[in-house]
C-alpha positions as CSV (number, residue, x, y, z in Angstrom):
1,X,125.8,56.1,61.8
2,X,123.4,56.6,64.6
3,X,120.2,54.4,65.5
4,X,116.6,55.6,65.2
5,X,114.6,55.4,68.0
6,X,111.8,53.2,68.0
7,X,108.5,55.4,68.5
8,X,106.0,53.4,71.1
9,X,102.8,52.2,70.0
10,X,102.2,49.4,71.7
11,X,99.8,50.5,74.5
12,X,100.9,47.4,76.8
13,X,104.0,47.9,76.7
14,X,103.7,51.3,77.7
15,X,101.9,51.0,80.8
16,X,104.5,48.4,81.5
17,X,107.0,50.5,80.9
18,X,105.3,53.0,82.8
19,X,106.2,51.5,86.7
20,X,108.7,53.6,88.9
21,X,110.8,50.4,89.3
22,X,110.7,49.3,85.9
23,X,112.0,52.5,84.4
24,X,114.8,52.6,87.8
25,X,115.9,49.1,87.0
26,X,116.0,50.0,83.2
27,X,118.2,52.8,83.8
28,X,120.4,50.7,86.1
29,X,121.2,48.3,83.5
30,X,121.5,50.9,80.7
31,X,124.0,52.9,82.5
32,X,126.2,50.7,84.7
33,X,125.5,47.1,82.6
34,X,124.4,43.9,83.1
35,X,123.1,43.1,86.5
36,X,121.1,40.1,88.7
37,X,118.1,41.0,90.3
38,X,119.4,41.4,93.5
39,X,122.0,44.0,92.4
40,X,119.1,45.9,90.7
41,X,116.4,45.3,93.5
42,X,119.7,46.8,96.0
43,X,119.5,50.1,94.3
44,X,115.7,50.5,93.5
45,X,115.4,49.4,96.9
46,X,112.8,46.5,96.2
47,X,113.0,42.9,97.1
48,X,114.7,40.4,94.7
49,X,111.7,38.5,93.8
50,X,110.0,41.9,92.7
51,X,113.0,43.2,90.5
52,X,113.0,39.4,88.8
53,X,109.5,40.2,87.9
54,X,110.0,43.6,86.9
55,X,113.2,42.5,85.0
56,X,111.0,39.3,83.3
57,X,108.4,41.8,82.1
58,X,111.1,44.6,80.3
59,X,112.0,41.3,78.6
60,X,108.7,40.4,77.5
61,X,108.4,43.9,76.1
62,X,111.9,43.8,74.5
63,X,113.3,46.3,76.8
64,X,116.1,44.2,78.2
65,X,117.4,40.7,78.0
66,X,119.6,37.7,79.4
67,X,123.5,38.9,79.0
68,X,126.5,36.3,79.0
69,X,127.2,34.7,82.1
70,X,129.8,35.6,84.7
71,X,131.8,33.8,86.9
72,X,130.4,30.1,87.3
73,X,127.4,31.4,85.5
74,X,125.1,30.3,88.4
75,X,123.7,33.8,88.6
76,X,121.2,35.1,86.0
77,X,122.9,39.1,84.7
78,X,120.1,40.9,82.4
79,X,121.1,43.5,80.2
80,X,119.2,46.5,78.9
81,X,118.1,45.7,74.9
82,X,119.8,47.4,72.0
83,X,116.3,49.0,71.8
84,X,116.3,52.8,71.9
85,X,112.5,54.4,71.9
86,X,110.9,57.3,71.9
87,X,107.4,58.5,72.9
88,X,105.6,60.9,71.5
89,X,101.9,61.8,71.1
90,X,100.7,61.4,67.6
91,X,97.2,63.3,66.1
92,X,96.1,59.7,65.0
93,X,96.7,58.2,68.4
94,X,93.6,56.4,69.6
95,X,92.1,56.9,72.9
96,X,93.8,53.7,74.5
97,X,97.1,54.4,72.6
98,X,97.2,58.6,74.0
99,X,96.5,57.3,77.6
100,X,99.3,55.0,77.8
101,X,101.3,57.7,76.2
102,X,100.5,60.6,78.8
103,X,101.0,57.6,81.4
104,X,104.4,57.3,79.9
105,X,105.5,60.5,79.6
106,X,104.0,61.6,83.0
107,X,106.5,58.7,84.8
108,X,109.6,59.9,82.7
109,X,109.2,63.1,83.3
110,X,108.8,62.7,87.4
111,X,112.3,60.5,87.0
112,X,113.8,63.3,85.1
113,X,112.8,65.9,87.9
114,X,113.8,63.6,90.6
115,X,117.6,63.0,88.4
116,X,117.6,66.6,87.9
117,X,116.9,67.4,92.0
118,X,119.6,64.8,92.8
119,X,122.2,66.6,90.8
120,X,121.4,70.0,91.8
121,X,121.8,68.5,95.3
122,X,125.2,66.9,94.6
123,X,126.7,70.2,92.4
124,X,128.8,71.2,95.7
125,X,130.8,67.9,95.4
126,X,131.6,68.4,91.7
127,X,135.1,69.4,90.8
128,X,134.9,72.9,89.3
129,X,135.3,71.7,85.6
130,X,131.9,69.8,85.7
131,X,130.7,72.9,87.8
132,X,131.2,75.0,85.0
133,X,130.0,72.0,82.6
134,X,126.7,71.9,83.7
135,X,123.5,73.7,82.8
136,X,119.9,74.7,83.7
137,X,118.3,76.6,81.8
138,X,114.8,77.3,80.2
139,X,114.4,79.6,77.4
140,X,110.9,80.6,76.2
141,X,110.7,80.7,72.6
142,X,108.6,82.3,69.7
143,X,108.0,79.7,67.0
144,X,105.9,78.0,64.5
145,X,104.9,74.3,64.7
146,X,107.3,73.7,61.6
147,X,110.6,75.2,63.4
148,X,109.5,73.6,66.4
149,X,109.6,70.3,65.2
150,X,112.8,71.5,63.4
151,X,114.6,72.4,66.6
152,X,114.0,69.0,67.7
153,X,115.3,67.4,65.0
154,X,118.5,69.6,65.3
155,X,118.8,68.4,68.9
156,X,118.3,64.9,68.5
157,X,121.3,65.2,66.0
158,X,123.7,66.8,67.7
159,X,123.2,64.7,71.2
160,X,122.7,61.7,69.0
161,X,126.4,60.8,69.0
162,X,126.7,60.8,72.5
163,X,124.0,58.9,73.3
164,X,124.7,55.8,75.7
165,X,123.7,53.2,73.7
166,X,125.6,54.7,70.7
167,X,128.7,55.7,72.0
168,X,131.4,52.8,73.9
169,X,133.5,53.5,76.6
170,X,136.5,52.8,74.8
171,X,136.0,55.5,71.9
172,X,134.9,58.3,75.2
173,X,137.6,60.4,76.7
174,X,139.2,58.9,79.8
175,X,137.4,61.4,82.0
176,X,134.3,60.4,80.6
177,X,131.2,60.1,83.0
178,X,127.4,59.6,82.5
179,X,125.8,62.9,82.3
180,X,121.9,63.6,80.9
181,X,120.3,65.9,78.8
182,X,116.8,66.8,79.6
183,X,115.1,68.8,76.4
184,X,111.3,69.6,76.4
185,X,109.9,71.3,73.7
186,X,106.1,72.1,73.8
187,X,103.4,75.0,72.8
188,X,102.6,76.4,76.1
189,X,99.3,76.1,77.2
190,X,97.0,79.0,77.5
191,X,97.6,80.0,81.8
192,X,93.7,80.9,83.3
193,X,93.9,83.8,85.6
194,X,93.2,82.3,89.3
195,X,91.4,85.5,89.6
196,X,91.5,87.7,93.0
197,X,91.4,86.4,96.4
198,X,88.3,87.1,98.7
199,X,88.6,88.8,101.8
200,X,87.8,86.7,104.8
């Protein structure tokens, strides 16, 4: 059975969310496990201190929490939540609730980019089996709001399995490495002619 994901509401805890660093350090934790805030702060490449705030506040917005001790347990690990969430602007949204939303989305979306850039950069270095694994693409589409929304649905099903947080290492195949979908589906908007350039 796969989890929901949570839709965000919470305007504050958006524009928490919403921080470069927080998001990085969040994505640290979720991929590679629990961590201290000096093993976090060493990859975002921010000092200790900071990444203990920016780790205290994902707690206070239920994004990640204190994992078991290692070692002599002298060192505080944080772990990302079992909270999966999703953000998505609604019709009813209110004007503070749609601004945290866009902020949201807006810092996401730049990670995504930046993740996608990395591994377009780093494709010369895979082995030829993830080569041939991997895939951008963009495909313009002609549909109604209703098979729209449908399409989504569809997609969130059939990655839903292999999701992270809903999938352990164990049950993976032995070869089995992080890898990310990015999926965007949207109505375009309208593109404005820039019009003809003046001569000088």
């Amino acid at each position: 059975m796969t989890q929901e994901r949570e839709p965000l509401t919470d305007p504050v805890a958006m524009r928490a969310l919403a921080h470069p660093a927080r998001l990085a350090i969040l994505n640290r934790i979720q991929v590679e496990g629990p961590a201290t805030a000096t093993e976090v702060a060493e990859v975002v490449g921010i000092t200790p201190s900071a990444a203990s705030y920016h780790l205290r506040m994902l707690a206070k917005y239920g994004f990640a929490e204190d994992a078991p001790p290692r070692g002599d347990g002298r060192e505080r690990l944080w772990r990302s939540s079992s909270r999966t969430m999703s953000v998505t602007r609604k019709p009813e949204d209110g004007p503070e609730v749609r601004t945290a939303k866009d902020l949201l989305i807006k810092v996401m979306r730049d990670q995504a980019a930046e993740e996608a850039a990395r591994a377009l950069s780093a494709l010369d270095r895979e082995p030829r089996h993830w080569l041939e694994a991997t895939v951008f693409s963009r495909t313009i589409l002609l549909v109604d709001s209703e098979e729209l929304g449908e399409l989504g649905r569809r997609i969130d099903e059939l990655l839903a399995p292999y999701r992270l947080t809903a999938r352990s290492r164990d049950e993976a195949p032995a070869d089995a490495r992080v890898a990310e979908a990015q999926v965007n589906l949207f109505p375009r908007a309208v593109r404005r002619p820039h019009g003809l350039p003046r001569d000088a």
